[in-house]
Z-matrix of the N, CA and C atoms (Angstrom, degrees):
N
C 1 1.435
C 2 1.531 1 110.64
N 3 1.250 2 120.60 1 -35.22
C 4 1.369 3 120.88 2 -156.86
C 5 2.171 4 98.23 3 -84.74
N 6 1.676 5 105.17 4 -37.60
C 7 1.256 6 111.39 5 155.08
C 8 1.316 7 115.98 6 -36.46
N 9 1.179 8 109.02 7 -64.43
C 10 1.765 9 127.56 8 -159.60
C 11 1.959 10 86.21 9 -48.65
N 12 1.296 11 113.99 10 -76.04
C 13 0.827 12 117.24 11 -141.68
C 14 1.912 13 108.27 12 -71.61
N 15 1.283 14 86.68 13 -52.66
C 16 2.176 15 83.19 14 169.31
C 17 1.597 16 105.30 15 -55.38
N 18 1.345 17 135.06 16 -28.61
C 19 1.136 18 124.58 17 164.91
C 20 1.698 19 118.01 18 -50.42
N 21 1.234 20 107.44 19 -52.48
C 22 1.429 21 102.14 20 168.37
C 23 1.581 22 134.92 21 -70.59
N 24 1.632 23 107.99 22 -21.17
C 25 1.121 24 119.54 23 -164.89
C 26 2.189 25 95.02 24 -106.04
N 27 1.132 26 125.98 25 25.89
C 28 1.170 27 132.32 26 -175.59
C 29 1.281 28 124.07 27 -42.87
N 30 1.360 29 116.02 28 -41.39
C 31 1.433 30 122.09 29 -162.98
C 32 1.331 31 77.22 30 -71.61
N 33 1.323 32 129.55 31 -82.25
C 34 1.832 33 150.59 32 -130.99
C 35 1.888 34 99.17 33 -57.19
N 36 0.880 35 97.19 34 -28.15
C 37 1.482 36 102.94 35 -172.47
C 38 1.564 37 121.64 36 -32.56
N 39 1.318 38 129.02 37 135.46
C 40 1.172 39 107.33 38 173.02
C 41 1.637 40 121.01 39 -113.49
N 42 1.299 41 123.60 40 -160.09
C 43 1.203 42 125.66 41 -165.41
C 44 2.014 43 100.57 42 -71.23
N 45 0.919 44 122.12 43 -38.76
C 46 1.595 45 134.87 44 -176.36
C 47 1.722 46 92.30 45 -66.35
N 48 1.201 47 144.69 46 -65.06
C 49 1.188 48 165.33 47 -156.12
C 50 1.531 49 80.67 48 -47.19
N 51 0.872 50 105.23 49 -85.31
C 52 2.034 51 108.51 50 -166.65
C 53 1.056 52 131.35 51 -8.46
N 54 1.904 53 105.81 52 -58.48
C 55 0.853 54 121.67 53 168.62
C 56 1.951 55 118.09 54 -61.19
N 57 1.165 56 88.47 55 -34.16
C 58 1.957 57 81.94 56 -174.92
C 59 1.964 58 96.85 57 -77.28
N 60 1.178 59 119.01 58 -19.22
C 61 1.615 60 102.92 59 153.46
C 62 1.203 61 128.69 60 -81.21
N 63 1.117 62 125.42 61 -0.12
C 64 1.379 63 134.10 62 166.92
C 65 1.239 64 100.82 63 -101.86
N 66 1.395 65 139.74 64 -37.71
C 67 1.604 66 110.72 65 147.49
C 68 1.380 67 139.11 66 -16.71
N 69 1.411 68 82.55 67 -54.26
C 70 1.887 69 102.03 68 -140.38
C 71 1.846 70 81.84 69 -81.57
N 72 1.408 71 107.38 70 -43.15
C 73 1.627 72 95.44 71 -173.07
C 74 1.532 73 135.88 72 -40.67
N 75 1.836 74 103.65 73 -47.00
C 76 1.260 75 143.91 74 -147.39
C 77 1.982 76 73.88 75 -87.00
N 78 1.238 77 111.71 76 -70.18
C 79 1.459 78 96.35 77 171.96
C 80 0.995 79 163.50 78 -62.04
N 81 1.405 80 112.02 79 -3.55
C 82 1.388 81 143.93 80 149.33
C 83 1.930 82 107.63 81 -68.08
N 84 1.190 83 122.51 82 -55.85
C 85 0.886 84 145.33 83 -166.08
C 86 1.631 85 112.51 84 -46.61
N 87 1.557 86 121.11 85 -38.77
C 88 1.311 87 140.87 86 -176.66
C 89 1.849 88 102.53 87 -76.16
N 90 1.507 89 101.98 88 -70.12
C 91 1.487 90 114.62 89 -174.54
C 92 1.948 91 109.39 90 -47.76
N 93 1.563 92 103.44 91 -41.45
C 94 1.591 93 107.61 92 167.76
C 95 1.536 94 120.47 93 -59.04
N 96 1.000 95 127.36 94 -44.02
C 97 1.443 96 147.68 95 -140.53
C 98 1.501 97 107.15 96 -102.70
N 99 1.732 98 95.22 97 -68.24
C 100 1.850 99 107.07 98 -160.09
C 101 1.628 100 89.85 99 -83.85
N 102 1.225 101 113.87 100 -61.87
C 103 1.744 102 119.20 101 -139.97
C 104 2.007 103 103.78 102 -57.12
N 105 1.670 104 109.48 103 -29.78
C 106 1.350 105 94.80 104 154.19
C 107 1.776 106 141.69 105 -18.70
N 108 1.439 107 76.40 106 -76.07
C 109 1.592 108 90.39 107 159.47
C 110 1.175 109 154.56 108 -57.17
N 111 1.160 110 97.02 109 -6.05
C 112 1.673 111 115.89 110 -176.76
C 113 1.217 112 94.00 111 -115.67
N 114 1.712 113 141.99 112 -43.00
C 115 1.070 114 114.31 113 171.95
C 116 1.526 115 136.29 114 -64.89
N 117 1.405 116 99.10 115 -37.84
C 118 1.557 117 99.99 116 165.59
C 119 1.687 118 122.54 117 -63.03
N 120 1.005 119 108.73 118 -30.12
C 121 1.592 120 128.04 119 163.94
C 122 1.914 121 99.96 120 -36.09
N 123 1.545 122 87.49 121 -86.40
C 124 1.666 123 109.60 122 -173.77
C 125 1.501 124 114.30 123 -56.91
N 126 1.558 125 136.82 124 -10.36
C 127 1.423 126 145.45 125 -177.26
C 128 1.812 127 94.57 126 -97.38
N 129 1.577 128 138.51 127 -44.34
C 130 0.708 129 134.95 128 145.27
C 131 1.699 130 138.70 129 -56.74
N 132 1.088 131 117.11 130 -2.69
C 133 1.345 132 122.77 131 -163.33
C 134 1.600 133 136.55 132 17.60
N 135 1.591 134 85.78 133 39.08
C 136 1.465 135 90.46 134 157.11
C 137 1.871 136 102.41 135 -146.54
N 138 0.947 137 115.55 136 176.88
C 139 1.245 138 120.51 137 167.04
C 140 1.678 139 114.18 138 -69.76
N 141 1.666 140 124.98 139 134.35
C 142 1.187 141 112.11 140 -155.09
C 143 1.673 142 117.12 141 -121.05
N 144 1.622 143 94.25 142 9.87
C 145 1.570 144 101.55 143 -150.35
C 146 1.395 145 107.09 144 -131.20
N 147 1.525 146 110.92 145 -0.49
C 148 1.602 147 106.48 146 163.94
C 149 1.449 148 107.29 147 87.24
N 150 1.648 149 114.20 148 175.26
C 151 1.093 150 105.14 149 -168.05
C 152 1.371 151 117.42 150 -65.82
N 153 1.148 152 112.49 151 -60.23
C 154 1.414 153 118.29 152 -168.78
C 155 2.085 154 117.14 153 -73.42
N 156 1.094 155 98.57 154 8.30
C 157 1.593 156 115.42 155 153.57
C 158 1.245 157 121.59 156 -87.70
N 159 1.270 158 111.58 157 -9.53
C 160 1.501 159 137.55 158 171.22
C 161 0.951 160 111.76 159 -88.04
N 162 1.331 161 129.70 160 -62.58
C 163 1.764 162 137.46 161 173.08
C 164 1.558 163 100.89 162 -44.13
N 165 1.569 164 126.99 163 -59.38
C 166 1.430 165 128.10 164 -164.35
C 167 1.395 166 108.61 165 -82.90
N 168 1.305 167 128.02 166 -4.81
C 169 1.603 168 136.74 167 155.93
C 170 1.389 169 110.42 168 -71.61
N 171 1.258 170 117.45 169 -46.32
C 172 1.474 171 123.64 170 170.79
C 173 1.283 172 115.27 171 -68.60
N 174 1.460 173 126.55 172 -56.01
C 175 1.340 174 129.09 173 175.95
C 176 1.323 175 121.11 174 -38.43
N 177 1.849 176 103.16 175 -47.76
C 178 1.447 177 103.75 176 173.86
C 179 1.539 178 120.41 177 -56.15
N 180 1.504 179 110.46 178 -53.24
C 181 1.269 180 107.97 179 -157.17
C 182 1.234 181 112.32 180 -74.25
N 183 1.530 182 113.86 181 -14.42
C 184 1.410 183 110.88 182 165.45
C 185 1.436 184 143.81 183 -73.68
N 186 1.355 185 95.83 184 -32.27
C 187 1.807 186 137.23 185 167.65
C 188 1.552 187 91.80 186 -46.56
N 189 1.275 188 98.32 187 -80.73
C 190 1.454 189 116.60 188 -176.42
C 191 1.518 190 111.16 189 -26.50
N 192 1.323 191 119.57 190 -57.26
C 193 1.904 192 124.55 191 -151.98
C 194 0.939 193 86.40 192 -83.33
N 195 1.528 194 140.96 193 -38.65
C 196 1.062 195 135.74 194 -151.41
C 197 1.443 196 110.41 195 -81.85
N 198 1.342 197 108.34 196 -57.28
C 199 1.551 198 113.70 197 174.10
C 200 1.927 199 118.13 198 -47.30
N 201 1.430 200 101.95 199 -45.36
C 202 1.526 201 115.43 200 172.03
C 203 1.486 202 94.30 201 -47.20
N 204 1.482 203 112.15 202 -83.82
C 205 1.436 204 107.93 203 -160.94
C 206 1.844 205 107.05 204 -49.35
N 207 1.064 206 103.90 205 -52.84
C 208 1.587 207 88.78 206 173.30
C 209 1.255 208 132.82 207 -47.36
N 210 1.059 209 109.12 208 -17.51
C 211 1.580 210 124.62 209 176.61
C 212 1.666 211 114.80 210 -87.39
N 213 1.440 212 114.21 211 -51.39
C 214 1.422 213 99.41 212 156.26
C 215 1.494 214 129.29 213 -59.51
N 216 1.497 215 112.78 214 -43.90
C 217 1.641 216 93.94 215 163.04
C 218 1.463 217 122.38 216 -73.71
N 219 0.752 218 132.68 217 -0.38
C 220 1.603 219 112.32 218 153.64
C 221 1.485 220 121.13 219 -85.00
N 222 1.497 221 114.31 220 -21.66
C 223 1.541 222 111.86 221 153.17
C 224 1.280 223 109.09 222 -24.40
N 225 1.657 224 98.90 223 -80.64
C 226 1.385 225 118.05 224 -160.35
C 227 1.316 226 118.98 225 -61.72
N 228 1.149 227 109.57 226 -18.74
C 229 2.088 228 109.92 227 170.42
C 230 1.252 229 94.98 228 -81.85
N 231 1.641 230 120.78 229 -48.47
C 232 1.761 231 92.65 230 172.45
C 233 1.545 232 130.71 231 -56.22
N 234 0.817 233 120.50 232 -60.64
C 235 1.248 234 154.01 233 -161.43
C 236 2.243 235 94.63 234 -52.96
N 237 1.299 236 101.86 235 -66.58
C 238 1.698 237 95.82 236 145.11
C 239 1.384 238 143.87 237 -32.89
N 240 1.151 239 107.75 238 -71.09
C 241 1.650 240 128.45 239 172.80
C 242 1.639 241 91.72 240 -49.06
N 243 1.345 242 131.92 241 -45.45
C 244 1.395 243 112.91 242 -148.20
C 245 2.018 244 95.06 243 -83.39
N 246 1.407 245 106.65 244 -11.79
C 247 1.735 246 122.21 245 -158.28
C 248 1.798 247 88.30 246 -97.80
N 249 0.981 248 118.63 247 -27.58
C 250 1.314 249 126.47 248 -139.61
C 251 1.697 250 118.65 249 -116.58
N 252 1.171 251 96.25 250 -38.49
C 253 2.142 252 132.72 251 -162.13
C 254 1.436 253 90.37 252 -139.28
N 255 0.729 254 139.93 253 120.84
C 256 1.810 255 133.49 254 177.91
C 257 1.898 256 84.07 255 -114.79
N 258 1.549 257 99.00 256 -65.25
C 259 2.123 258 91.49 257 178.77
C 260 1.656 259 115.25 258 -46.08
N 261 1.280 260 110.91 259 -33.94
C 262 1.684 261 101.98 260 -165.13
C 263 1.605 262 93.33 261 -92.04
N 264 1.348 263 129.13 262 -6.52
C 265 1.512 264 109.25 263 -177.77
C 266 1.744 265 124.59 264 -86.49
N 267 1.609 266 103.11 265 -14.77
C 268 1.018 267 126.35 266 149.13
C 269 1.776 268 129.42 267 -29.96
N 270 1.249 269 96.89 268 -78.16
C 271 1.571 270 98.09 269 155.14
C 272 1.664 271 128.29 270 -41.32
N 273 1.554 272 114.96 271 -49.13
C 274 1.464 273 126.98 272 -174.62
C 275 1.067 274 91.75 273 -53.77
N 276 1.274 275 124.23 274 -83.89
C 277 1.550 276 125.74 275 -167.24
C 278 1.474 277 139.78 276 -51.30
N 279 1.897 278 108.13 277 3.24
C 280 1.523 279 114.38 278 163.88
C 281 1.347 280 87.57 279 -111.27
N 282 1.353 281 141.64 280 9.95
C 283 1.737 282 110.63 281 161.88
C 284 1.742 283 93.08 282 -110.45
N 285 1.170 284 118.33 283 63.50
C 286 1.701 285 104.28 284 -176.75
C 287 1.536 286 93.11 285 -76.99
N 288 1.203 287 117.90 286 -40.50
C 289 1.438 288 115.70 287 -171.38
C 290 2.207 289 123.66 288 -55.54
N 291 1.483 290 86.43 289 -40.43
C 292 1.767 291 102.47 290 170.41
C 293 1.564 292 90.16 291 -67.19
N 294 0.949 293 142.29 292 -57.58
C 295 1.004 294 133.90 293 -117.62
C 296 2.161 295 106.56 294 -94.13
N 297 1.484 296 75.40 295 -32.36
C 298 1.718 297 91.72 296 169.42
C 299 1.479 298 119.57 297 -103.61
N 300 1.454 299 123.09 298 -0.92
C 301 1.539 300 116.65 299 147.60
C 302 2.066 301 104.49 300 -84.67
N 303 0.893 302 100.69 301 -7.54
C 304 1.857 303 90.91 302 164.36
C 305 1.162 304 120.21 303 -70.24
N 306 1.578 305 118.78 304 -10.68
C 307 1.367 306 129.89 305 -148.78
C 308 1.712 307 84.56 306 -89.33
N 309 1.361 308 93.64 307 -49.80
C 310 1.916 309 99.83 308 -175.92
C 311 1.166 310 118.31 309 -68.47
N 312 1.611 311 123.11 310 -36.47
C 313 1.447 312 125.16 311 176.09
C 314 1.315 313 111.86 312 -80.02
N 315 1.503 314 116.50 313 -3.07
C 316 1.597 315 111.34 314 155.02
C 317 1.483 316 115.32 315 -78.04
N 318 1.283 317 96.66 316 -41.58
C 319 1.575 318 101.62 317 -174.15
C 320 1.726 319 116.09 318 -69.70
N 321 1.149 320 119.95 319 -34.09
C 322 1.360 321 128.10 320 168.32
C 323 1.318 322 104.16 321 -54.03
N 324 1.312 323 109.11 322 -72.29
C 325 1.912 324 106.65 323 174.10
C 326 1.649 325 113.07 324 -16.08
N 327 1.268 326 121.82 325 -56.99
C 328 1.300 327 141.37 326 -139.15
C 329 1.729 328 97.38 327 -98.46
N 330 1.685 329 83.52 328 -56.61
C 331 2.138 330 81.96 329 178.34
C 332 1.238 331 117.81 330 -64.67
N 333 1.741 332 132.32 331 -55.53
C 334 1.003 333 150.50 332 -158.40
C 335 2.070 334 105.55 333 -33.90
N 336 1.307 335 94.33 334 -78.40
C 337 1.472 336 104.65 335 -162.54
C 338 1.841 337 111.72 336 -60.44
N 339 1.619 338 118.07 337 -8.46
C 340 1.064 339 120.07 338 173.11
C 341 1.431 340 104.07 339 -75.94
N 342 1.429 341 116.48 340 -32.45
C 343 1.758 342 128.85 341 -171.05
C 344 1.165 343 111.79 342 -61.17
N 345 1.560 344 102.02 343 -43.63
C 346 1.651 345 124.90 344 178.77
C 347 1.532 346 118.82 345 -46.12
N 348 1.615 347 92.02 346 -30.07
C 349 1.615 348 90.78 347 -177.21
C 350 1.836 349 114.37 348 120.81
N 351 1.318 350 98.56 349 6.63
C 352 1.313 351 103.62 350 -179.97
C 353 2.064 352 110.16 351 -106.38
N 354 1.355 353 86.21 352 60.97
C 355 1.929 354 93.41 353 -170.19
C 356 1.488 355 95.83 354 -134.69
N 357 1.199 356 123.57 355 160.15
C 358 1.519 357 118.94 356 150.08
C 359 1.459 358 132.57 357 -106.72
N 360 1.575 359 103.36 358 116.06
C 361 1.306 360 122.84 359 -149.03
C 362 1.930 361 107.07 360 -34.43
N 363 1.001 362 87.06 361 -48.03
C 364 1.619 363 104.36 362 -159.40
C 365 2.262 364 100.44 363 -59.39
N 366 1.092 365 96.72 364 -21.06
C 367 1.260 366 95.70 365 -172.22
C 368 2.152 367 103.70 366 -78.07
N 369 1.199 368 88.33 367 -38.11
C 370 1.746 369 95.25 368 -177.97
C 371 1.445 370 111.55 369 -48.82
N 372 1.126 371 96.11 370 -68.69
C 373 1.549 372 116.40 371 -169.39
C 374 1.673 373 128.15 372 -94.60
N 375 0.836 374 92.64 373 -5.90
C 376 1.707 375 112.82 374 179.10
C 377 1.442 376 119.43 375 76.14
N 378 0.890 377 121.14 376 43.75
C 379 1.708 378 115.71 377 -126.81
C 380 1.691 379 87.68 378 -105.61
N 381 1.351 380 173.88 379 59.04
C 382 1.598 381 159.74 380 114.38
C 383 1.144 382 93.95 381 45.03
N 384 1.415 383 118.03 382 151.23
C 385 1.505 384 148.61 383 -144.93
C 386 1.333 385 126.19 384 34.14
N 387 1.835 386 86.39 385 -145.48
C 388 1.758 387 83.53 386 168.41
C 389 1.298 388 160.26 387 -103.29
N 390 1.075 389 174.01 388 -113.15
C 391 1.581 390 154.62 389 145.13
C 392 1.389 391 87.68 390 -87.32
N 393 1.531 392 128.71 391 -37.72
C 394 1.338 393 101.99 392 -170.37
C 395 1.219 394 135.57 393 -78.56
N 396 1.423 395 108.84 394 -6.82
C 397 1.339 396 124.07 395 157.93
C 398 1.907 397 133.27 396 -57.55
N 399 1.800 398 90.58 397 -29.63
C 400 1.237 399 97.33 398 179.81
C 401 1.012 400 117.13 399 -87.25
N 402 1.559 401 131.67 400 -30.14
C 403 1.154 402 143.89 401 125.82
C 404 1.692 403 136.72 402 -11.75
N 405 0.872 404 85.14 403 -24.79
C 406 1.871 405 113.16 404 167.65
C 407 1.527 406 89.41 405 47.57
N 408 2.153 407 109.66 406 59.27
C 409 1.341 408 111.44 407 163.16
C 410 1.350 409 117.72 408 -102.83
C-alpha cells in the first residue's frame, strides 16, 4: 500500500519519504523472495534446496535486516540533524539518494562473505545432520 501510494504521489514526495520506500521495498522483498523457501522447506520437513539455496536463504534474510535496520538508522540521523543541525540537514536531504544506496553497500559488505560460504550451514536453515546430506552426497 505504502508503494501503491508514493507511486502515485511521486512528484510531492519529500526527502524523509524515500527512505520509508526504501523501507517498504527491502520488506516486501524478504516475504517475496526468502519465505518461499522456507515454506516448502517446512511442508516437506526437510530442507529442499541444497546447499547453496541455503547460502541465498541466508543471504536474503540477512541483506534484508540489514538494509531495514540501516535504513531506520539513517532515518534517525536524519530526522535529528534536521531537529538538531537545521544548516547541516540541508545538505542530508539533497543526497537522499547516496545516502540510501549506502544502506545496500552496507548491507552487501555484511551479507556478501556469509553467501561466500563463510556461515554454518546448519544454523540458516535448520537443517540436522551432515553437510553431506545437504549436499545431497
Amino acid at each position: 500500500m505504502v508503494l501503491f501510494v508514493c507511486f502515485k504521489k511521486r512528484r510531492t514526495l519529500k526527502s524523509i519519504d524515500y527512505y520509508i520506500v526504501n523501507l517498504a521495498i527491502t520488506d516486501l522483498f524478504l516475504p517475496l523472495f526468502g519465505f518461499p523457501l522456507v515454506v516448502t522447506s517446512s511442508l516437506q520437513h526437510e530442507w529442499q534446496f541444497g546447499v547453496y539455496g541455503c547460502y541465498v536463504y541466508g543471504f536474503l534474510g540477512f541483506f534484508c535486516g540489514t538494509v531495514s535496520i540501516s535504513t531506520l538508522a539513517m532515518m534517525s540521523f536524519v530526522r535529528y540533524m534536521s531537529v538538531c543541525e537545521m544548516q547541516k540537514s540541508v545538505h542530508l536531504t539533497k543526497h537522499t539518494s547516496v545516502l540510501v544506496f549506502f544502506t545496500y553497500v552496507y548491507a552487501c559488505i555484511w551479507s556478501i562473505p556469509p553467501f561466500l560460504g563463510w556461515v554454518d550451514v546448519y544454523n540458516v536453515c535448520g537443517v540436522r545432520g551432515n553437510v553431506d546430506s545437504i549436499r545431497g552426497v
